[in-house]
N, C-alpha and C positions, 0 to 999 in steps of 0.2 A: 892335219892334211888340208890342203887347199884347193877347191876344185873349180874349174874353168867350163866353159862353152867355147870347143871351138871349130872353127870352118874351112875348108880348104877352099880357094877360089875359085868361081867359077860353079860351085854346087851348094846345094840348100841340106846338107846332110851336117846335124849338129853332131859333134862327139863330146863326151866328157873326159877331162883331161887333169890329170894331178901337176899344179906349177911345182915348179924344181928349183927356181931361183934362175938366177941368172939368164932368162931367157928361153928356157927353157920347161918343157911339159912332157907329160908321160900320159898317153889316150889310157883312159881304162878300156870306154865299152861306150856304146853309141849313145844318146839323151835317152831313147826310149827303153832298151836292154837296163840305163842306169836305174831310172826312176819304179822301174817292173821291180825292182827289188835291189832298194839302194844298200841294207846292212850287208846283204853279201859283195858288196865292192867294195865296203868300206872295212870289212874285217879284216882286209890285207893289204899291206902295203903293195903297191905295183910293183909286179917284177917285168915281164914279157910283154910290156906295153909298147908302141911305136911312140919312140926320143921324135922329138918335132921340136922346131925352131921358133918362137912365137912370132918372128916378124916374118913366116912364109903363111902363117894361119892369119886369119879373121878372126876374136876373142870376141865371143856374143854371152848373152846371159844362159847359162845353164837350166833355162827353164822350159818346160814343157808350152808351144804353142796353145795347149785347151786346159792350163793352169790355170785357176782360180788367184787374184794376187787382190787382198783384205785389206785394207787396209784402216789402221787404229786412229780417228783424230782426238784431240786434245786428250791425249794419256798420258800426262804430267804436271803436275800440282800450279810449277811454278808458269808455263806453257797455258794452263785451262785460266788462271787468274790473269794472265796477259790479256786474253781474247775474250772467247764467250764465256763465260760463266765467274768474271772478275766482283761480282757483287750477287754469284747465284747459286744454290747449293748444285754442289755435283749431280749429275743422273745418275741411278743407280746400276746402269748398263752403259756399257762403251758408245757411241757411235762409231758407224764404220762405214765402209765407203769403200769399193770396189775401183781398180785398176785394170785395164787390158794388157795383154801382154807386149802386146803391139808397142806398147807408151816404152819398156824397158830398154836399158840400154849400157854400159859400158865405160866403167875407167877411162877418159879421155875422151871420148865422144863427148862431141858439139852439141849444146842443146838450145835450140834458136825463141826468142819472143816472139811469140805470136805478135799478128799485126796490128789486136786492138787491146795490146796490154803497155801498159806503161813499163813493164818490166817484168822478170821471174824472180818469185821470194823463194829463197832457200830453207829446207824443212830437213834434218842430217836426221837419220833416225836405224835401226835396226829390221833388216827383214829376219823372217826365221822358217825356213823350208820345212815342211810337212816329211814323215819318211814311211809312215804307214796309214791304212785307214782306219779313221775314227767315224764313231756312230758312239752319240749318245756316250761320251766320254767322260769320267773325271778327271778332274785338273790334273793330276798327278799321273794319268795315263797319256791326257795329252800332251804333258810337258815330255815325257820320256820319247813320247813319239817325232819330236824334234830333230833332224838329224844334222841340222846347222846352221850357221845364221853366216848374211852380209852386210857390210855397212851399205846405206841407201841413202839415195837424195830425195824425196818428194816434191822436187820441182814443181811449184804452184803457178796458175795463172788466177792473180786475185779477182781479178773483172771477172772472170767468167765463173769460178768457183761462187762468187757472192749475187750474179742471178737471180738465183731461184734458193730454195733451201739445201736440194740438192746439189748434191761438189763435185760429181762425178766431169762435169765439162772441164772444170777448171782443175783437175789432177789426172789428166790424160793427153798433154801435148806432147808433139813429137821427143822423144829422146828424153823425155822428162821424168824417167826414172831410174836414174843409174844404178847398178848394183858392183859392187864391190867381187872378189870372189867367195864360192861359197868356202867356210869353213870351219869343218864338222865339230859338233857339239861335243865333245871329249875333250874339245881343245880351248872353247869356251867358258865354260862350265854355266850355274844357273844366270838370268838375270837378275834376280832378285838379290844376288852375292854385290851386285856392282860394278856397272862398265862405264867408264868415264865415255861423254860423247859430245863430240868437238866439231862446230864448223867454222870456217875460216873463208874470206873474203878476199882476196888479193892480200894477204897473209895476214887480213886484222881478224881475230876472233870474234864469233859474233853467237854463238853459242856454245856454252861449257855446261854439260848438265849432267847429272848419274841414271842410271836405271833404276836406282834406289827409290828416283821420285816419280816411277811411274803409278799410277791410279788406278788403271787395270793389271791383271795377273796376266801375262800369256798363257799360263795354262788354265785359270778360269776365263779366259775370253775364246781361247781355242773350243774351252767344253760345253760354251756357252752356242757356240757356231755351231758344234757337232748337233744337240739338238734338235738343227731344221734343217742341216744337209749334212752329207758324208763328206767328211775331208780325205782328201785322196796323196799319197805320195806325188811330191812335185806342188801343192798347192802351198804358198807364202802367205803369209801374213805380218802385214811391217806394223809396229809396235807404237807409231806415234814419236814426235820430237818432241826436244826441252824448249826451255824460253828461248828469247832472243830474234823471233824472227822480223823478218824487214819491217809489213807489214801495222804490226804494233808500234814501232815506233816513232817520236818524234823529233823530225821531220822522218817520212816515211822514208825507208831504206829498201829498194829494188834494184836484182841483178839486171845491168846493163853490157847488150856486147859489148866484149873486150874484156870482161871479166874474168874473173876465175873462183872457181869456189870448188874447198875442199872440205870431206868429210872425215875424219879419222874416228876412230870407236876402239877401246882398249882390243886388244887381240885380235881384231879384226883387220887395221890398216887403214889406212889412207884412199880416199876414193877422190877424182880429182876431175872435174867437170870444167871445160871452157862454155863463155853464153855467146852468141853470135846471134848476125841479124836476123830475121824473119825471113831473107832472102835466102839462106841454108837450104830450106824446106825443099825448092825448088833446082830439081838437079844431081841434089847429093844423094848415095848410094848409100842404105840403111841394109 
């Protein structure tokens, strides 16, 4: 099953909504009704839902406004040896780094450069939606508590990420985190089995990596977060990308307007992002 955010024009009420193909979606039940108790809308396929048209809707991220969105850096072998730790033993704990909800955004949504970046680096990685609350969890509880994962962009701005130690400036620009649609963990299966994850540049690949070679577990870094706070239904956490990004190499490689960058992730789909000027910002309607 594959689940959407979507919006009727003119009002600020999300619903969630099952894609049907072709243009089509089936409403379950409103964001908040979903996430109060996501197994029970997920144990049935929709029957008596409102048929809607996806070009009379707005398609936004399925995600709860006071979500938590975690997010994993360098969580892959060949990814961590590109960057920081190319000549340094691993940590023994993840770094992670917080998104606003605000930054998410949308299959096809414009994501503009900022005004004092030379560019946005492409980062294609796995989010994985929260479906129950954890407190002080084992891996194996939190993994089950999973209820699906999308493919994601973590649109970076490197100037301002590389500041200070802190990254939270430079992985929260507008529209700078697209999400794919959700879809549910039954249909996924673990990550640890292996999902191929692909990003591509105005059609050149520019990342080809597995989940195989990630360094943290999802379900030990979810049980590690439980911890020091309750994860709640509706909270994500994106898993970190493979090698390959601009960034690293040489001569450096940044998305400039007029690009296009897509992400694909085995069962997941294709997430497909244009970059535009800084001047977007100014006018356009989010």
């Amino acid at each position: 099953m594959k689940l959407i955010g979507v919006r009727t024009p003119g009002t600020d009420d999300t619903r969630i909504a099952v894609t049907e193909g072709h243009g089509k979606a089936t409403v379950l039940t409103t964001l908040q009704g979903f996430w109060a108790d996501p197994a029970r809308w997920l144990a049935n396929e929709p029957a008596d839902g409102q048929l809607l048209s996806t070009e009379d809707v707005r398609i936004v991220p399925p995600v709860l406004p006071e979500a938590r969105v975690i997010c994993i850096g360098l969580n892959y072998h060949a990814h961590a040896a590109e960057g920081s730790y190319k000549d340094q033993e691993l940590p023994p704990h993840p770094t992670l780094f917080a998104r606003w909800t605000q930054s998410l955004s949308v299959d096809g949504v414009p994501a503009p450069v900022p005004a004092n970046e030379a560019g946005l680096d492409w980062e294609g990685e796995i989010a994985a939606y929260i479906g129950r609350p954890l407190v002080d969890a084992d891996a194996e509880t939190a993994r089950k508590a999973v209820v699906g994962y999308s493919t994601f962009n973590d649109l970076t701005s490197r100037v301002a990420q590389k500041l200070t130690s802190q990254w939270i400036l430079g992985k929260n620009g507008d529209n700078s985190g697209p999400l794919g649609p959700l879809v549910t963990a039954d249909e996924v299966g673990d990550l640890r089995e292996g999902l191929r994850v692909q990003t591509r540049v105005n059609g050149t690949t520019v990342q080809d990596g597995n989940t195989k070679d990630m360094i943290y577990d999802l379900g030990e870094t979810l049980s590690l977060i439980s911890r020091t706070f309750t994860l709640r239904p509706g909270d994500i956490i994106c898993t970190g990308t493979p090698e390959g990004v601009g960034y690293a190499r040489t001569p450096q490689w940044l998305l400039q307007p007029g690009d296009v960058v897509e992400v694909e992730v085995d069962k997941l789909g294709v997430l497909t992002t244009p970059i535009v000027g800084n001047d977007y910002r100014y006018g356009a309607t989010r």
